[in-house]
Backbone bond lengths (Angstrom), bond angles and torsions (degrees), N, CA, C in turn:
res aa  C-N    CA-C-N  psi(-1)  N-CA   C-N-CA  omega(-1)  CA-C   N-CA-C  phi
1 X - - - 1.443 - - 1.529 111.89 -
2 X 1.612 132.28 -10.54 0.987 137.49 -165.93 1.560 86.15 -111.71
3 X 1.710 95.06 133.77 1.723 86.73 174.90 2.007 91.45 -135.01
4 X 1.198 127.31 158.19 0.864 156.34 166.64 1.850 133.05 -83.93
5 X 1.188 113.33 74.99 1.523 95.67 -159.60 1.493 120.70 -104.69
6 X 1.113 153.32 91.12 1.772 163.63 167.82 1.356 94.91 -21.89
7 X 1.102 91.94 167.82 1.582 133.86 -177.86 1.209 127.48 -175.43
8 X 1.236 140.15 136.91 1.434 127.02 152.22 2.129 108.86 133.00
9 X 1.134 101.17 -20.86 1.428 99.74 172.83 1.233 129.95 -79.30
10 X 1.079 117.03 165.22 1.716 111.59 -164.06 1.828 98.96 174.30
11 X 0.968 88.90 169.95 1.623 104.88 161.44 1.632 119.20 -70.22
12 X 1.368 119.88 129.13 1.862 139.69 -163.83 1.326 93.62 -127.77
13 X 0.719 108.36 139.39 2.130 127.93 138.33 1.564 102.78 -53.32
14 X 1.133 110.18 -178.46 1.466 122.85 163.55 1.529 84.04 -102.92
15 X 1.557 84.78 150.60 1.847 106.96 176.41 0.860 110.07 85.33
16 X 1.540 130.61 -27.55 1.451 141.98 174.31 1.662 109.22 -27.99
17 X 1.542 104.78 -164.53 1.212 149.23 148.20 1.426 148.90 -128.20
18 X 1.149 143.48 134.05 1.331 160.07 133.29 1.434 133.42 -75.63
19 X 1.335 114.55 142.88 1.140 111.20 158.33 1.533 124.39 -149.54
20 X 1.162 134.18 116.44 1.437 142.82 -112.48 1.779 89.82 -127.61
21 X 1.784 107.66 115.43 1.799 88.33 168.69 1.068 110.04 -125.77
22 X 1.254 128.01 140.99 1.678 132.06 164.25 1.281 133.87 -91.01
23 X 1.289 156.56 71.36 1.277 158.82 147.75 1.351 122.84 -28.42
24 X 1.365 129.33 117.31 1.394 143.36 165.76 1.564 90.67 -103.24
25 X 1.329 89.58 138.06 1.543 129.41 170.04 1.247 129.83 -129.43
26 X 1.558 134.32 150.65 1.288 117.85 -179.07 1.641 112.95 125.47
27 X 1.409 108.53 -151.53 1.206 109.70 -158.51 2.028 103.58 -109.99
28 X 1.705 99.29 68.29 1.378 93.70 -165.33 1.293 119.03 -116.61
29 X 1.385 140.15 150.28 1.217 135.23 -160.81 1.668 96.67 -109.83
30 X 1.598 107.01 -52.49 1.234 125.06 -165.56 1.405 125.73 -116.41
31 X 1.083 141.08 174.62 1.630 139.12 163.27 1.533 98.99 -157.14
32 X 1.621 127.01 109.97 1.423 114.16 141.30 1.378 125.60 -70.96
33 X 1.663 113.59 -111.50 1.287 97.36 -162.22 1.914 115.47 -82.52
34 X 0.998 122.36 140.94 1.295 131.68 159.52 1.738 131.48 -88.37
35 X 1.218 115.40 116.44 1.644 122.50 -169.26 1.277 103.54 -114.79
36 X 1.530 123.21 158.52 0.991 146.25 153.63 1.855 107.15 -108.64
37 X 1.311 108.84 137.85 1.360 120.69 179.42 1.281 117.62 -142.18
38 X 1.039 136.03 120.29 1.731 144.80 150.97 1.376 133.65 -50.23
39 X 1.279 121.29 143.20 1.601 104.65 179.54 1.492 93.48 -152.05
40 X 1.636 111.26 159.88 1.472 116.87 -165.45 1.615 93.58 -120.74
41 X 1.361 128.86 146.63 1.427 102.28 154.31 1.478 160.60 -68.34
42 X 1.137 109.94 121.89 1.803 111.17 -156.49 1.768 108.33 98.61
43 X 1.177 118.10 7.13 1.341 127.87 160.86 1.641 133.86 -101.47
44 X 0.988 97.12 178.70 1.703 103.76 175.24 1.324 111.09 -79.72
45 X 1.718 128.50 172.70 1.418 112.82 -173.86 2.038 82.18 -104.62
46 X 1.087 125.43 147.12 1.548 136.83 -176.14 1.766 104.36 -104.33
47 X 0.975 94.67 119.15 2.041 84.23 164.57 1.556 123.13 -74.26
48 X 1.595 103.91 128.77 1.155 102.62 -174.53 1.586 107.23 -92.72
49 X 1.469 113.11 -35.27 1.784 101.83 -167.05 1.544 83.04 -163.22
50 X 1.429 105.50 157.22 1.086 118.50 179.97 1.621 119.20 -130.79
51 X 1.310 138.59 168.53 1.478 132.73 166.44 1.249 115.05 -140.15
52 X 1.332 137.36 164.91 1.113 142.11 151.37 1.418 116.42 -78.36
53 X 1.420 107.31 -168.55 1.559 126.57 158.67 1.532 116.83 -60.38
54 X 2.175 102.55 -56.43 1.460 83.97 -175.50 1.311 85.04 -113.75
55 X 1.107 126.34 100.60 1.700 133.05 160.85 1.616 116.62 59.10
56 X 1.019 134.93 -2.10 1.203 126.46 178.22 1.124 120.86 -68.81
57 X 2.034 125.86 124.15 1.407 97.74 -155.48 1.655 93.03 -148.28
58 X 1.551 119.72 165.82 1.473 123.23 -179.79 1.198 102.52 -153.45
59 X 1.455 115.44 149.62 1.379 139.41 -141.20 1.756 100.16 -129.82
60 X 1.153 115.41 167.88 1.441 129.11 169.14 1.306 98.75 -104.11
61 X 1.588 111.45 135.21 1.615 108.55 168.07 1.193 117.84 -34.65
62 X 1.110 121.12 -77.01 1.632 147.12 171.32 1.615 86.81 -6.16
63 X 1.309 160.53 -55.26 1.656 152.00 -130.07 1.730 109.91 -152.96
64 X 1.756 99.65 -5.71 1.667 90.69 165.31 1.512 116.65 -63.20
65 X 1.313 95.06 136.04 1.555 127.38 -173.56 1.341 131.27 56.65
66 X 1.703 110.93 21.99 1.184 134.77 119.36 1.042 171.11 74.29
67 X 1.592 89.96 -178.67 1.330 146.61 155.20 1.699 113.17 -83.06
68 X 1.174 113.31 132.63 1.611 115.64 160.63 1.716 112.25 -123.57
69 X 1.544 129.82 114.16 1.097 115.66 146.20 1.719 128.12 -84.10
70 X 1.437 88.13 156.35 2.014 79.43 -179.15 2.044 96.29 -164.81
71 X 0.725 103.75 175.38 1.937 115.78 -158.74 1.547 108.74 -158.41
72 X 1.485 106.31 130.52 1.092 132.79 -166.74 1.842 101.81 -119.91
73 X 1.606 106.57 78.91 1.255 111.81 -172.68 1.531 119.28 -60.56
74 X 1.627 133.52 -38.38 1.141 132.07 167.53 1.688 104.53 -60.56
75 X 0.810 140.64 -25.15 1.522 136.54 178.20 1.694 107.41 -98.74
76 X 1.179 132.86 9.85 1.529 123.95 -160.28 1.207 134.16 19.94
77 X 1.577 106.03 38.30 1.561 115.03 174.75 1.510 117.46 -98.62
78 X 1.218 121.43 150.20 1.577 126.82 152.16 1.266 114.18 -132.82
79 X 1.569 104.54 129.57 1.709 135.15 171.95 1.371 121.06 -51.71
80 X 1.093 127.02 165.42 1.243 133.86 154.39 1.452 129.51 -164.01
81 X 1.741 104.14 72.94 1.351 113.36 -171.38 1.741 117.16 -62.27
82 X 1.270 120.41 103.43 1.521 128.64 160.94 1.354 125.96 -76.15
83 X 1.703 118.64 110.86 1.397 112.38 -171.23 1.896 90.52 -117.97
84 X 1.192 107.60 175.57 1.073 115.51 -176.52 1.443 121.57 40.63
85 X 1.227 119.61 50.80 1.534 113.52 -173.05 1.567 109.54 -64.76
86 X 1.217 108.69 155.93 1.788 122.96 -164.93 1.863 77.45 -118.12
87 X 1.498 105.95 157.42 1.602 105.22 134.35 1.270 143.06 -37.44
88 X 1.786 98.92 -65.64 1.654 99.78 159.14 1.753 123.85 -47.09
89 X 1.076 119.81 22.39 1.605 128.10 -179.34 1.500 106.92 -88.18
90 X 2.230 112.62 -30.87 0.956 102.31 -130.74 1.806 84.53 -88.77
91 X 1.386 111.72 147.89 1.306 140.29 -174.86 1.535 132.36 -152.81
92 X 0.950 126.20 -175.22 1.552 150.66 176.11 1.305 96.80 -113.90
93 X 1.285 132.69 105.33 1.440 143.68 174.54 1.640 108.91 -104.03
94 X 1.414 109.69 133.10 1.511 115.39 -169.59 1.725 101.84 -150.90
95 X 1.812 100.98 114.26 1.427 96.40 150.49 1.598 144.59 -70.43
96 X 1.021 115.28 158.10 1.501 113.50 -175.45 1.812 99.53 -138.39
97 X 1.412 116.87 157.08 0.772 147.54 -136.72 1.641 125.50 -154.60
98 X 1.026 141.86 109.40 1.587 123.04 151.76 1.488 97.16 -122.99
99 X 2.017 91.74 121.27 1.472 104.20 160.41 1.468 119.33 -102.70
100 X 1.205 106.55 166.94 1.469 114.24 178.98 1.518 94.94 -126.85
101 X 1.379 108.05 117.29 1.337 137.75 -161.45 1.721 109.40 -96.69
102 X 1.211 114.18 -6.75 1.435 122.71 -170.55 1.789 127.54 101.74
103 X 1.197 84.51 4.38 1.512 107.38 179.37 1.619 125.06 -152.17
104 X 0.811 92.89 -35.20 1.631 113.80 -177.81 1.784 124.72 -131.98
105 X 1.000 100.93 154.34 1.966 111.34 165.18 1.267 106.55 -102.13
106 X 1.080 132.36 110.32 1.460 134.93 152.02 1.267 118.18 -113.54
107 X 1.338 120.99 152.80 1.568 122.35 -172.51 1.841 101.96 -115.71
108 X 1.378 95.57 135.28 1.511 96.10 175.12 1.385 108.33 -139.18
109 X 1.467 113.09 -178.72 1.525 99.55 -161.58 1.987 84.41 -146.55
110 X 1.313 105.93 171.52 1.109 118.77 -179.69 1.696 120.71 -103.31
111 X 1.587 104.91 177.39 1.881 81.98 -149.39 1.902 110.33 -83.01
112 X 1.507 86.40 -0.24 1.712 101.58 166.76 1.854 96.93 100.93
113 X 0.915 106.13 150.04 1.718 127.72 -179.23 1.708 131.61 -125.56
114 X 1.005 126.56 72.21 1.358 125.68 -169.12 1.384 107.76 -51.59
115 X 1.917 103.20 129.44 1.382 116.78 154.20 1.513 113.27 -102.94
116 X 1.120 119.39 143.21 1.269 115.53 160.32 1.873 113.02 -139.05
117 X 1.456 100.29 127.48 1.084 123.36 -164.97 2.109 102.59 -70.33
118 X 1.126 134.28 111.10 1.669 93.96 161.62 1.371 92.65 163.46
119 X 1.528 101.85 143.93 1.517 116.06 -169.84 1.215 137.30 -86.65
């Protein structure tokens, strides 16, 4: 019943920008941590950045200093500002999630957002 919905990808230049949003919707009481993750095709999905509740957050080498994640807890969103995009940026970007629904923790993820980096 909790769905997860993206926004924000598209086609960049290199050097560009992005900015990536996630919305949870639904039947939610709670949200701990919130991730952003990448995936290539025929690969694994990789974590790109992570957040807490109150902002505490960690990055993949690959996008320190950046990348910015950040979360808008009265709205159940998390960001994902992309500066300097490289090629190697270009991906399948997917939020993740564990809500607590009033009974349970379940983790869900979003339906994923293609960036592609390229000139």
């Amino acid at each position: 019943q909790v769905q997860l919905v993206e926004s924000g990808g598209g086609l960049v230049q290199p050097g560009g920008s992005l900015r990536l949003s996630c919305a949870a919707s639904g039947t939610i009481f709670g949200i701990n941590v919130m991730r952003w993750y990448r995936q290539a095709p025929g690969k694994q999905r990789e974590l790109v950045a992570a957040i807490t509740r109150d902002g505490n957050t960690d990055y993949a080498d690959s996008v320190k200093g950046r990348f910015t994640i950040s979360r808008d807890n009265a709205k159940n969103t998390v960001y994902l500002q992309m500066n300097s995009l490289k090629p190697e940026d270009t991906f399948v970007y997917y939020c993740n999630a564990d809500v607590w629904s009033g009974r349970e923790w379940l983790e869900h993820w979003g339906q994923g957002t293609l960036v592609t980096v390229s000139s």
